[in-house]
N, C-alpha and C positions, 0 to 999 in steps of 0.2 A: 525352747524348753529342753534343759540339759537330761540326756540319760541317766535314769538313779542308778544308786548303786547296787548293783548285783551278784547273786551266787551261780552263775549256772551249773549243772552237772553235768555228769561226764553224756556228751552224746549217743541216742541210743543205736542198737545195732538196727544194719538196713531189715526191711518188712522181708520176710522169708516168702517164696515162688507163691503165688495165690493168694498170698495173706493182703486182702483190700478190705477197706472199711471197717465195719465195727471191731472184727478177727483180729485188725492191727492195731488198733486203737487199743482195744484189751490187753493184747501183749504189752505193751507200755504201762500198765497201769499199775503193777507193783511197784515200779524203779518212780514213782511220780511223788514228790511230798504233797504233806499236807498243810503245806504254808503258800501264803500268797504269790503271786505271778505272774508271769502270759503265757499262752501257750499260742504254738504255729501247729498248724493241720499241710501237712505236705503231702503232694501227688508221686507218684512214681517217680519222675524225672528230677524230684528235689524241687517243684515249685510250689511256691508256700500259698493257700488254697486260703486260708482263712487265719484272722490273731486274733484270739482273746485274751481277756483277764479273768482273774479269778482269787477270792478268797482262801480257795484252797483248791487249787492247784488238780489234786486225786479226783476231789469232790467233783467237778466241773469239767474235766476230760471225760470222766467215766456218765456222765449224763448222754453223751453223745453215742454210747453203747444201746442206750434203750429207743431205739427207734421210731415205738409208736408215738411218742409225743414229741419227735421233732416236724418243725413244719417242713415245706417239700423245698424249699432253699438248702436247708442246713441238710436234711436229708442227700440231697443231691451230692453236698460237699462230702459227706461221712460216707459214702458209696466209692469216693477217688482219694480218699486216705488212704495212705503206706506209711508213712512213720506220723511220728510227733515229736517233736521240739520244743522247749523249755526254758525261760529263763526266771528264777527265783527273786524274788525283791523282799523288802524289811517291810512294806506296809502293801495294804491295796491303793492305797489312794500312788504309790510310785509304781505299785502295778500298771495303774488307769493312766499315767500320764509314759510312760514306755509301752504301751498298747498304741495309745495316738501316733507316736511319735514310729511304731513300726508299718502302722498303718501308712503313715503318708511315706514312707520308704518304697516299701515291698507292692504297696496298688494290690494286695491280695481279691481276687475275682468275686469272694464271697463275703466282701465287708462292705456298707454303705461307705463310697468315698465321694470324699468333697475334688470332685474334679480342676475348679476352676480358684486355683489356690497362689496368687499375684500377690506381692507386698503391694501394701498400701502404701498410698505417698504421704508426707507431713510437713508442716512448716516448721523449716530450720531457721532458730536465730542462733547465728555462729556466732562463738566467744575468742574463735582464733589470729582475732584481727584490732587492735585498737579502736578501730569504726566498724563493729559487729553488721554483717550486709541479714538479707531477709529473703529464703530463698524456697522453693521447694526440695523435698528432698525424699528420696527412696532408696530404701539399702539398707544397707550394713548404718551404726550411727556410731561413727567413727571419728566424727569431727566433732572437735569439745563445741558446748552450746546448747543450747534449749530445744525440744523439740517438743510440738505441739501438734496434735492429731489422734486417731488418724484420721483421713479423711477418705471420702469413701471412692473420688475418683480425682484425677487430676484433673478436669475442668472444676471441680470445687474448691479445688487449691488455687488455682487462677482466678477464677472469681472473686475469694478471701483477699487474694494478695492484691488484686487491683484494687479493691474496697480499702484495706488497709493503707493503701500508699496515698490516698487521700487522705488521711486523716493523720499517719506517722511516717514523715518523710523521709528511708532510711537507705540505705543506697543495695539495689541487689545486683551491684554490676562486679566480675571477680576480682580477687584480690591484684590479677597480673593487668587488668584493667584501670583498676584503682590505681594502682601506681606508676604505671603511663601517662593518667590525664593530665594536661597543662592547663585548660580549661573549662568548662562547668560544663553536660552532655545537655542532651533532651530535656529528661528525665529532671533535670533541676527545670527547666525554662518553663515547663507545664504542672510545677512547680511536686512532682511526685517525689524528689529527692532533696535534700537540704547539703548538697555538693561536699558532703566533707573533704573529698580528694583534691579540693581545691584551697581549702582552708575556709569554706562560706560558713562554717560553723565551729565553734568549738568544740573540745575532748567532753566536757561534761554535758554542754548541752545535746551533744548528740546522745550521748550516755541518758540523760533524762528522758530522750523521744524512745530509746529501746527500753528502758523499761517499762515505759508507757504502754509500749506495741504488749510486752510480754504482760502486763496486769491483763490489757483488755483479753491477751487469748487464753489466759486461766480466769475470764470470767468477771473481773471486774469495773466493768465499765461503768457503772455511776459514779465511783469513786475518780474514776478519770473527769469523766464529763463535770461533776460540783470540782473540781480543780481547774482546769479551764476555764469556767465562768465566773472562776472569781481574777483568775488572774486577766480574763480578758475586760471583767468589771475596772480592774487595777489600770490596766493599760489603757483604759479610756476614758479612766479620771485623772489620769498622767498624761493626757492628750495625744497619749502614743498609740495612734489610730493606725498604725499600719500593722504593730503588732494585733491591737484588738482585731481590725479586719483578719489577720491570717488565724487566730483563735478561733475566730466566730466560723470560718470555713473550714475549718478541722471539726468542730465542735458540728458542724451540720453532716458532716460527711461518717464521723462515727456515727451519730442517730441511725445515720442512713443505713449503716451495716445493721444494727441493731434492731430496725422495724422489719426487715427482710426475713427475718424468723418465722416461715407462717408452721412451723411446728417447735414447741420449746417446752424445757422440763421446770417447772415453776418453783420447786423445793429441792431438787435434783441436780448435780455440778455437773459426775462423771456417769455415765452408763451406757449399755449396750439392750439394744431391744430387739427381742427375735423370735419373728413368727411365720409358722407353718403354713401352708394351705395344700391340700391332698388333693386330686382330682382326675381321674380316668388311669389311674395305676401311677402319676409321677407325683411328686412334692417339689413343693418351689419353697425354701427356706429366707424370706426378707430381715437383713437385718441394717439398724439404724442403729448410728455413732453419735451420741450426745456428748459434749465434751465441754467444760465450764460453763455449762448451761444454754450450750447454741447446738443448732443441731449441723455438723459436720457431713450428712447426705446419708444415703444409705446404697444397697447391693443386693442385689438377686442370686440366689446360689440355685439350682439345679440338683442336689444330689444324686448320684447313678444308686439304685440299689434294686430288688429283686421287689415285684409287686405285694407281697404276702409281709413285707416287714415293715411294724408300727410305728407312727408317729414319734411316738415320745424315742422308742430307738434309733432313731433317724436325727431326732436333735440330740441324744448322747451321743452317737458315733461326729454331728457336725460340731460341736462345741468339745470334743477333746479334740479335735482336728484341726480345727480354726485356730484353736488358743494355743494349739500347741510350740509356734515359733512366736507368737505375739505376746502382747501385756494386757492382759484382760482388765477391765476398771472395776472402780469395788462393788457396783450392782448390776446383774445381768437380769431381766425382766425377758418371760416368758411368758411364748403365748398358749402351752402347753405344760403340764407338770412333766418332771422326769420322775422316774420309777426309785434311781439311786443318787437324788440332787444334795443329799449329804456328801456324801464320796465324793462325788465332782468339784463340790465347795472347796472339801478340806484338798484334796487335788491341786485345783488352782489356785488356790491361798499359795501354797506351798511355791507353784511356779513363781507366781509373783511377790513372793515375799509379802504380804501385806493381806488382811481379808476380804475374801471375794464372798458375793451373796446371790444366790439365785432366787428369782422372786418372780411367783404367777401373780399377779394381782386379779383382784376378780372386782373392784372398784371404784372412784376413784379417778383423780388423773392419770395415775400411771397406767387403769385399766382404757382409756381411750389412747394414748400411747398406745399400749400393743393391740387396741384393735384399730388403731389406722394403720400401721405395719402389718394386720394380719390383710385389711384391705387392699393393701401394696400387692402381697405376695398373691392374692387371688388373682387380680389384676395380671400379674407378672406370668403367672401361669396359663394364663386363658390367653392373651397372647402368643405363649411359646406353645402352646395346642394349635392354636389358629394358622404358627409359621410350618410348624409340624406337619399339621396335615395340608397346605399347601404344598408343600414340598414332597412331598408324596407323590403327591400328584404327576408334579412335575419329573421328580427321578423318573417314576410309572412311562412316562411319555418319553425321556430319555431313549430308556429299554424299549422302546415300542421303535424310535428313529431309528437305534443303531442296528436293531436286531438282540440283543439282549437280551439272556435268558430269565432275567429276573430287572427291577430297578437295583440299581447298584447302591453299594452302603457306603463306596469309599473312593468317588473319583478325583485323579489325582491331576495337576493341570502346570503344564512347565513351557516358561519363557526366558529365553536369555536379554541380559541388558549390558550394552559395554560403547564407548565411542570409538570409533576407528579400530575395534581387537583393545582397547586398554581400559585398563577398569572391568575386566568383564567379568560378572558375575551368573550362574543360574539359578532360575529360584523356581519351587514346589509352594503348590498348595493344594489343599486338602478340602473337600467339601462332601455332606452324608444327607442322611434324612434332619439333623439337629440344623444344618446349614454348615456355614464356615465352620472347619476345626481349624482355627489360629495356632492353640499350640502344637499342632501336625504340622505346621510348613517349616520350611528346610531351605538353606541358604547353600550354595556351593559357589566356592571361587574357582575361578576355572582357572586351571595350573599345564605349566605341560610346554616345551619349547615346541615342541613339533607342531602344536596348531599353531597356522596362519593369523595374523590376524583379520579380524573381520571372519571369520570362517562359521559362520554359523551350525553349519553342518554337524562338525567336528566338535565344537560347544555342544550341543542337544549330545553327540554321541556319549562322550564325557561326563555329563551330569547323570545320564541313566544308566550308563554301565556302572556307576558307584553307587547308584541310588539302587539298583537288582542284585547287584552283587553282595551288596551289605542286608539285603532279603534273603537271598541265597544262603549266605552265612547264619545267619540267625534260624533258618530252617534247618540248617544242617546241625547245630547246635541244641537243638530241641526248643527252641525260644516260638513264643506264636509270635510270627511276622504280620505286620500289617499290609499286606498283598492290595493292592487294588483293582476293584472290580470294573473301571475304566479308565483308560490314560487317554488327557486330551492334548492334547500338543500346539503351539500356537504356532502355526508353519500352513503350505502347503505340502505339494507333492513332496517336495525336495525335504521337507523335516520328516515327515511323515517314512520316508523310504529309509533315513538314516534312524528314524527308531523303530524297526521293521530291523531292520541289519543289526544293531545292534540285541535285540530278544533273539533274534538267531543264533549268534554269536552265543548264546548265556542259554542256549537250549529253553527259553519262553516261548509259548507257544498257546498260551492258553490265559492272557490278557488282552483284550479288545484295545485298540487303538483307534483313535479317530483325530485330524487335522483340521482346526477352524483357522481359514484364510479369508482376510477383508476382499472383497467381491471387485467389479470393477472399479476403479478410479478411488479404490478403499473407504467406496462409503459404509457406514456402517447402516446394519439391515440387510447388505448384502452379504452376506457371508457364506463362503461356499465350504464344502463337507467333503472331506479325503478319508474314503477308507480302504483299507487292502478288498481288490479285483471287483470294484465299484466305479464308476463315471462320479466325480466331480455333483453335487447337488446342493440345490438351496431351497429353503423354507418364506414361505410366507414373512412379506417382514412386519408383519404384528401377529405372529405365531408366539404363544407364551413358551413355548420351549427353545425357540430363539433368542428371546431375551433373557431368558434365564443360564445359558449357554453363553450368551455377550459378557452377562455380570459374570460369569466365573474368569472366560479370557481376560477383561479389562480389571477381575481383580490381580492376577499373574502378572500381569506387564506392571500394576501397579507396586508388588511386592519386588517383583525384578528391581521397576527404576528405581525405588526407595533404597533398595541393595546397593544398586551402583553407586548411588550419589551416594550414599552415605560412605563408600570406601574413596571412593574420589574426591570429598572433601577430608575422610581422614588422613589423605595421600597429602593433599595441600597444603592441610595445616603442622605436618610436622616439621618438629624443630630440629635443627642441627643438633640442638643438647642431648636428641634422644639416641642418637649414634653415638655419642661417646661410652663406652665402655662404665660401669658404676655409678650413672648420672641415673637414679632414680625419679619416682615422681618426687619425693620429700627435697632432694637436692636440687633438682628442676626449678622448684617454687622458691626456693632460697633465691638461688641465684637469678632468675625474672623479679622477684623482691626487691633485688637489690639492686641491680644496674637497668631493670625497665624494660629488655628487649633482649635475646638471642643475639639480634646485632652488637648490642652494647657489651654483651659478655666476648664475644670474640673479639672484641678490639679493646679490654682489659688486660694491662699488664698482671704479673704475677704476684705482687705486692696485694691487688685490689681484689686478686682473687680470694686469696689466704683470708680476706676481710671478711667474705663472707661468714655465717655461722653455717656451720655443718659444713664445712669445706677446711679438711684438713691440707697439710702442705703435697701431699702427695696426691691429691686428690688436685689440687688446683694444677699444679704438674701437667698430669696426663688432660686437664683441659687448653691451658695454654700449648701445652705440643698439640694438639688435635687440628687448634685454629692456628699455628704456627706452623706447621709441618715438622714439629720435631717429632 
């Protein structure tokens, strides 16, 4: 969702000695129009407290003066205003969608945000290859081709795609693969591919099985299926039973995707269905992805907000937030009315070019639709109550082993992974009372001539001097830092002492450490407890605070190894082409296109080079001298 276009004006002057809350707010209020907008509510330090929108601009700043009819959220926030900030727009409805789009910028502290905000993946059928492969896809969609979704996780993509490959055998191996093969892979023998790279099928035939793939995933699969069965009728009255048999198993194997629907929109192509459920101060927001009439999965959201703010506001702030980098489909079905579902409409229209409709249904198909997703989201929630207050429990108990003055909100848990000193990585991870915070953890390459390799020590020193240091900064900056309230270290004595020296060194002195070391002969359940001017000890091994202390270590080692290996095969697979100077990814692909292999390109004379497309003569030049030595 692009930024509309706007007027701002000139910015105002900073809040004068004392002047907080309402006092500041007012000062602003004459230089404020009376035409549509957002407005930011800033703290002392310039950080932005809360965004809205607004119809006019004066009107809806100056409400935030009258106190007694704010609730104690907004109250709070109008207590630590010092300026205000303004940006002017030509409508509300580009008001409402540069509202969302600041919201997921800025995280301002007093707006319901949608925290857990991952593109979805899609089914890409690419158009950039004569034989179009079938592939998953996330990102940016940069590559010409169809793209179908979204989908709401990527085990549903995989699911689809295996299902699909049964029935449309189209090849998803890459293009630099493709063009190496000499002979048919797997994937043809188990018969999920129709080998184009070998020539097992023709340009057109294979051209029919893709557009076949792309009817059925906008939805038209009976029209596939009476096509089939007449041609597999054809071919079995032409006694060509091998094509009729491979019909008749395509034709079984679409059904198959097809009866797998145990939830479907029966009059309904494209929509999105989303519903609420409130319950002990949180809301768990479920929504489902209906997409040419199958349903695509669906998603649990969580939103963070303040306990006193309603429902229906809580699906306004999540539906301009969601939509705001996506493509909303033309009907969104709620399980709740919104206050202002005009403006949102004409809002979203607008991002997507095309009109969008908000709709509560109250009977009806559509109405058991969102009341099985409203079922979803209860479910979902009772749940995250149940992991919730186990984990309570457990931090509680944490605090109780280490001495801890309270259960911690924010333990943080660091192991190194590397073979022999090479590849070595350090990796963080972040766990609260919610459990894992995944998007807390934190990757470090370890750099630096001076450590040894193999140096463990010297590793662990290195990751937390950058991981403190860049806390340090951020405090020192006015920024809130996310401090933690326990570091666990995956070490004994010997790690434990060098992150002990290291908080020294950084004048810390006021975060708890503790070291979990595998017990004798490293069985697990033994595990023994290091903390500064303490003896060595262990817990009962069916102690639930032991196990739940194992799952944090062994998920650290597992984000470590996943690091490692992941640079260690990016170390493996690279190509000679990526040291040449100008050799891009786009020039990369030409030339593996063209001669099959990295190998093949350095033992191309300079004739063969120039052959390429997008390989000027100057360009084939500094390749031939590279693999030449000139």
């Amino acid at each position: 969702m692009s930024e509309p276009d706007s007027i701002p004006p000139s910015p105002p002057s900073p809040a004068a000695p004392g002047e907080i809350g309402a006092a500041a707010i007012l000062r602003h209020l004459p230089t404020l129009p009376f035409g549509p907008g957002v407005y930011r509510m800033l703290d002392s330090r310039g950080e932005v407290l809360y965004v809205g929108k607004a119809r006019s601009l004066r009107k809806r700043v100056a409400s935030y003066t009258k106190t007694n009819g704010l609730t104690i959220r907004i109250l709070r926030m109008v207590r630590q205003v010092a300026s205000v900030e303004i940006t002017t727009t030509h409508t509300e409805a580009e008001a409402l969608l540069l509202e969302a789009n600041l919201i997921k910028k800025l995280q301002p502290p007093f707006n319901v945000l949608l925290k857990d905000d991952k593109s979805f993946p899609y089914i890409l059928v690419a158009r950039d290859h004569p034989y179009p492969s079938i592939n998953k896809h996330r990102g940016a969609r940069d590559i010409p081709g169809e793209y179908f979704g979204p989908f709401a996780s990527t085990g549903a993509v995989h699911v689809t795609l295996n299902a699909l490959s049964r029935a449309f055998p189209l090849r998803s191996c890459t293009d630099s693969e493709f063009a190496s093969r000499t002979r048919p892979c797997l994937q043809y023998q188990i018969k999920r591919c129709s080998a184009p790279c070998v020539n097992r099928i023709s340009e057109a035939d294979y051209a029919r099985i893709v557009d076949e793939a792309c009817q059925f995933l906008r939805g038209r699969n009976h029209k596939i299926l009476d096509a089939w069965r007449d041609r597999m009728q054809a071919a079995s009255e032409a006694l060509d039973f091998e094509t009729a048999a491979e019909l008749r198993d395509r034709i079984r194997a679409l059904a198959h995707i097809t009866q797998k629907q145990d939830v479907s929109l029966s009059d309904i192509e494209d929509a999105d269905v989303i519903a609420v459920h409130a319950e002990a101060g949180l809301v768990c927001i479920q929504i489902f992805f209906f997409r040419a009439g199958q349903n695509f999965g669906n998603r649990a959201y969580f939103p963070a907000h303040a306990r006193d703010v309603e429902i229906d506001e809580v699906i306004d702030a999540f539906i301009g937030q969601f939509y705001a980098q996506r493509d909303p489909p033309r009907l969104i079905l709620l399980s709740h009315p919104v206050g202002n579902a005009q403006l949102i409409e004409e809002a979203l229209s607008k991002h997507a070019g095309r009109k969008v409709e908000l709709h509560c249904p109250q009977r009806g198909t559509k109405r058991d639709l969102v009341e099985h997703a409203v079922t979803n989201a209860r479910d979902a929630l009772r749940r995250r109550l149940a992991e919730t207050s186990s984990q309570q429990q457990l931090l509680a108990g944490v605090a109780e082993l280490f001495g801890l003055e309270a259960p911690p909100n924010r333990i943080e848990v660091y192991d190194n992974s590397h073979i022999m000193g090479r590849h070595a990585v350090g990796a963080m991870i972040v766990a609260g009372p919610e459990g894992l915070r995944k998007n807390a953890y934190r990757k470090f390459n370890i750099r630096g001539e001076e450590i040894e390799p193999g140096d463990d020590y010297a590793m662990m020193k290195q990751v937390l001097s950058r991981r403190f240091q860049r806390l340090l900064k951020e405090d020192a900056e006015g920024h809130d830092a996310d401090w933690p309230d326990l570091l666990l270290i995956d070490g004994g004595r010997g790690q434990l002492n060098a992150t002990l020296q290291v908080m020294q060194e950084l004048g810390i002195d006021d975060v708890p450490v503790v070291g979990i070391a595998k017990g004798p002969d490293r069985n697990a359940g033994r595990e023994q407890f290091f903390l500064p001017g303490r003896e060595p000890f262990m817990l009962e091994p069916r102690h639930p605070v032991l196990f739940f202390l194992q799952r944090l270590r062994d998920e650290a080692h597992r984000f470590a190894i996943g690091t490692h290996r992941a640079k260690r095969s990016k170390d493996q697979i690279r190509s000679p082409l990526d040291e040449i100077p100008g050799i891009g990814a786009v020039r990369k692909k030409a030339l593996l296109l063209h001669f099959g292999s990295a190998k093949a390109v350095s033992r191309a004379g300079l004739a063969d080079l120039e052959a390429v497309p997008g390989v000027s003569k100057a360009v084939a030049k500094r390749i031939y001298d590279y693999f030449h030595g000139g």
